[in-house]
C-alpha positions in Angstrom: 0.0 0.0 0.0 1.2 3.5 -1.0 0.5 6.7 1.0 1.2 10.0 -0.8 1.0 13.3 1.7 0.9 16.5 0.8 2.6 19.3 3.2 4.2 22.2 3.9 6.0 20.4 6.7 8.0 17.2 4.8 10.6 16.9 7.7 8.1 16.7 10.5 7.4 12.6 9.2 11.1 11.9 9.6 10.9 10.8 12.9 7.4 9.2 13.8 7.2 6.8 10.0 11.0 5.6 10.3 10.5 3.8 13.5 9.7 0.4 14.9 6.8 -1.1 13.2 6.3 1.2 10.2 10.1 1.7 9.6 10.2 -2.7 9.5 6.7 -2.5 7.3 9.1 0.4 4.8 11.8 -1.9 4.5 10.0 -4.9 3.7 7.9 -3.5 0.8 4.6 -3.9 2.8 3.9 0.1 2.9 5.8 3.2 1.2 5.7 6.5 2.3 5.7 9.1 -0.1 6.2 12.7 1.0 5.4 15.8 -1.7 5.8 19.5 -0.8 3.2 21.6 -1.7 5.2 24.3 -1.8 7.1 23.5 -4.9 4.1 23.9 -6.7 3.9 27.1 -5.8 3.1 29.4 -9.2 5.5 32.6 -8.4 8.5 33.3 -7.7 8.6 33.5 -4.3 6.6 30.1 -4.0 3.7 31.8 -1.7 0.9 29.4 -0.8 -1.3 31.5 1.1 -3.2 34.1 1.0 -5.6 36.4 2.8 -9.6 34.8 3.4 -12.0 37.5 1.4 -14.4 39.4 3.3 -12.0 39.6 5.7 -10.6 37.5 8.7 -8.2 36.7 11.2 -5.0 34.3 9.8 -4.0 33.1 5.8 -6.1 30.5 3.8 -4.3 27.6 1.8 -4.1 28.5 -2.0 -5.8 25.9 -4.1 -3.3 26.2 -7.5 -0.7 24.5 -5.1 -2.5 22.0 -4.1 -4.7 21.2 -7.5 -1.2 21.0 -9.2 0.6 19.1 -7.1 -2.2 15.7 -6.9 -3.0 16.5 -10.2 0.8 16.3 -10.8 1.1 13.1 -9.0 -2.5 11.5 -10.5 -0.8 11.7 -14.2 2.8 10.0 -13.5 0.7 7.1 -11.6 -1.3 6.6 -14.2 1.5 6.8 -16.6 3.9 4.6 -14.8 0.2 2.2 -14.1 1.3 2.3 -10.0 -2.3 2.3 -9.6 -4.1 -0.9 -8.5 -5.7 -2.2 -12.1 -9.3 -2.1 -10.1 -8.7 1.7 -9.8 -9.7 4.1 -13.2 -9.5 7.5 -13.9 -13.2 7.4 -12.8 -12.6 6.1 -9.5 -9.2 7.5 -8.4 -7.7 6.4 -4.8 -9.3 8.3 -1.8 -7.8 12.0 -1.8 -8.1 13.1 2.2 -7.9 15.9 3.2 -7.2 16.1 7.2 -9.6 19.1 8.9 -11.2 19.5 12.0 -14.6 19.9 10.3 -14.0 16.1 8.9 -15.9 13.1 10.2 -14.2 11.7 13.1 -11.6 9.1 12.2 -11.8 5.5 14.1 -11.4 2.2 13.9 -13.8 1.1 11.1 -12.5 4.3 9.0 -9.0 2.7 9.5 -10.5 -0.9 8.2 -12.1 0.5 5.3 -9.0 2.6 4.0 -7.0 -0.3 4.6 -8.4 -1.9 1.7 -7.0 0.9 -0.9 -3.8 0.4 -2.7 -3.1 3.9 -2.0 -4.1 7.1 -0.3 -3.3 10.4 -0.8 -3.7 13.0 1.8 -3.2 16.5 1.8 -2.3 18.6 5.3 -4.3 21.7 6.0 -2.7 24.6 7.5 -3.0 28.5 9.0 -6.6 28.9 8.8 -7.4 25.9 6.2 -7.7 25.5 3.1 -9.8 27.6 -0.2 -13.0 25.9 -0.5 -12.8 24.9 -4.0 -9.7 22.1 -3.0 -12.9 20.2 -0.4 -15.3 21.0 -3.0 -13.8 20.0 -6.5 -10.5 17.7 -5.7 -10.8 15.6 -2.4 -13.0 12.7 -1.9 -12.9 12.8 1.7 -12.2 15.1 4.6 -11.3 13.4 8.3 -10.1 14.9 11.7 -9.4 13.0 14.7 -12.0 14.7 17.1 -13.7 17.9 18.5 -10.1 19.9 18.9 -7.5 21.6 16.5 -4.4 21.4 15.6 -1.7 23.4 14.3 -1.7 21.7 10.8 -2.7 18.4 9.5 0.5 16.8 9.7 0.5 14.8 12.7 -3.6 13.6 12.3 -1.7 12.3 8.9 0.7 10.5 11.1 -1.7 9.0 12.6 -4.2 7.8 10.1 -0.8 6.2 8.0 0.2 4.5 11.6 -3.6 2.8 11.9 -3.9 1.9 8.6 -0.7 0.5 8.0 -1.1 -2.0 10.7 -4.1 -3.4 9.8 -2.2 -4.7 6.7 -1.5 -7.8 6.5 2.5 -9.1 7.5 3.1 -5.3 9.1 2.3 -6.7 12.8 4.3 -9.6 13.9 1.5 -11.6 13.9 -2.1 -10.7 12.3 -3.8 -12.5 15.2 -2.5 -9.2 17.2 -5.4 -6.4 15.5 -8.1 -8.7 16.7 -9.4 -8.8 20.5 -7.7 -5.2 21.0 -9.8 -2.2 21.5 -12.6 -1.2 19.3 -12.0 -4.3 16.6 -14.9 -5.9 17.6 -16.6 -2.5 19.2 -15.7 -2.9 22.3 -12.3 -2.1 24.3 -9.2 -4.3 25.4 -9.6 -6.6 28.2 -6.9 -6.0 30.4 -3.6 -7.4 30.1 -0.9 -9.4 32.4 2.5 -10.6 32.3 5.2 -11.6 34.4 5.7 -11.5 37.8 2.4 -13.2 39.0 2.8 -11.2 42.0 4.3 -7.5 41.7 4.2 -5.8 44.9 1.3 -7.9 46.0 -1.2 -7.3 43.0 -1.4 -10.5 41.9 -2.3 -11.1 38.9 -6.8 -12.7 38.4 -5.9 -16.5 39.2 -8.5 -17.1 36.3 -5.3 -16.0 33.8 -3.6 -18.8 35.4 -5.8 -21.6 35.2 -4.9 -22.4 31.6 -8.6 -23.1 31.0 -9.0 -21.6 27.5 -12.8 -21.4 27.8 -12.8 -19.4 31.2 -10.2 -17.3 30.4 -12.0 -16.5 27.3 -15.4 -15.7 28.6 -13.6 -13.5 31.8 -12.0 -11.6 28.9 -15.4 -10.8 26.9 -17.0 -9.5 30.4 -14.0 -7.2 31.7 -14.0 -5.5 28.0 -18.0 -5.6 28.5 -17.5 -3.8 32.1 -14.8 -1.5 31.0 -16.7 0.4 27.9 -19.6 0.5 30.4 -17.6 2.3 32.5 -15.1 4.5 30.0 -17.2 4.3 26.6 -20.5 3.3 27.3 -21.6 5.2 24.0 -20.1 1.9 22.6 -22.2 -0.6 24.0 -25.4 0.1 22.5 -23.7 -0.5 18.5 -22.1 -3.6 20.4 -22.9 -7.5 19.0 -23.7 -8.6 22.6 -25.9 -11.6 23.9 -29.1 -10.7 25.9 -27.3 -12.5 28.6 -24.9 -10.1 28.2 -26.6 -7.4 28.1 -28.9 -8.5 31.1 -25.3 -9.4 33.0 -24.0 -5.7 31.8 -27.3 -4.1 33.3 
């Protein structure tokens, strides 16, 4: 899978996607990262991107020539060089994102279906956003990460490459790792133990121990079950539960 991101910021990815688990998924083929500054498709001289909002306002507004020309830019060489995924035409190009607070709210199930693109392009707002015309006539989709903002778009980008990336398969160490964690099934983690057995006299639920699969299994489904209740209970009611669970849960 292939992310493109647009920025003003290209250095700010260095660190966070050459690391650990999305560094090994770079190396190995699984992913690429593919960073393109907007500002050298700047159209003067002094390679200027933004510009004052009309009728007046606080801050500068993102220039959409800039932007326009630099997916367009990168739409034509893939198409040229056929890096796009044969099931993907000029009539359905890959998802264009553009990350802004007034997006829908990214989770897990945005994560899942992205994750089944061949690529992703995703442009970084800054300053006071971006014209209009770029959400109205170029992107095909517009996420933010929740009810606050940032400074630019950059790190929600970072973030949206790190979920996706990892619900591909071979970039965990095992695939058996994305299921059972929080939100894959709706609900959140059960809680998790390792050694000691005893730190500092917490000891770790004897049930953990017991090595009965089946037991073990069913305390995990009701500690996820009692732990949404009490930190996300907005997700119980979308949650595939039993009516004994849901009786137990009440």
């Amino acid at each position: 899978m292939d992310f493109h991101i647009f920025t003003l910021f290209p250095q700010m990815f260095d660190g966070p996607l050459s690391e650990s688990i999305i560094k090994r998924a770079r190396e190995r083929g699984l992913i690429g990262v593919h960073l393109h500054n907007i500002r050298d498709f700047a159209i003067d001289k002094h390679r200027i991107v933004d510009d004052s909002p009309y009728g007046g306002g606080p801050g500068m507004v993102m220039k959409p020539e800039p932007i326009f020309g630099a997916v367009e830019d990168l739409l034509t060489r893939l198409h040229k060089t056929n890096k796009l995924d044969e099931s993907t035409s000029e009539s359905e190009p890959p998802p264009i994102i553009l990350m802004s607070p007034r997006g829908r709210v990214f989770n897990h199930r945005v994560a899942l279906d992205l994750s089944r693109h061949p690529c992703l392009i995703i442009i970084c707002g800054h300053y006071e956003g971006v014209d209009e015309r770029v959400k109205e006539h170029l992107i095909t989709d517009e996420i933010s990460l929740g009810d606050y903002v940032l400074t630019g778009g950059e790190l929600a980008a970072m973030v949206v490459v790190d979920a996706v990336a990892r619900l591909l398969p071979g970039v965990l160490g095992s695939d058996e790792s994305i299921h059972g964690e929080s939100h894959s099934d709706g609900l959140l983690q059960f809680p998790q133990y390792t050694r000691p057995p005893d730190f500092r006299g917490w000891e770790v639920p004897e049930v953990l121990l017991s090595g009965h699969h089946g037991e073990i299994q069913r305390w995990r489904r009701r500690q996820s079950l009692l732990l949404t209740r009490k930190t996300r209970p907005d997700l119980l009611e979308p949650a595939d539960m039993s009516d004994d669970e849901k009786r137990s849960i009440d």
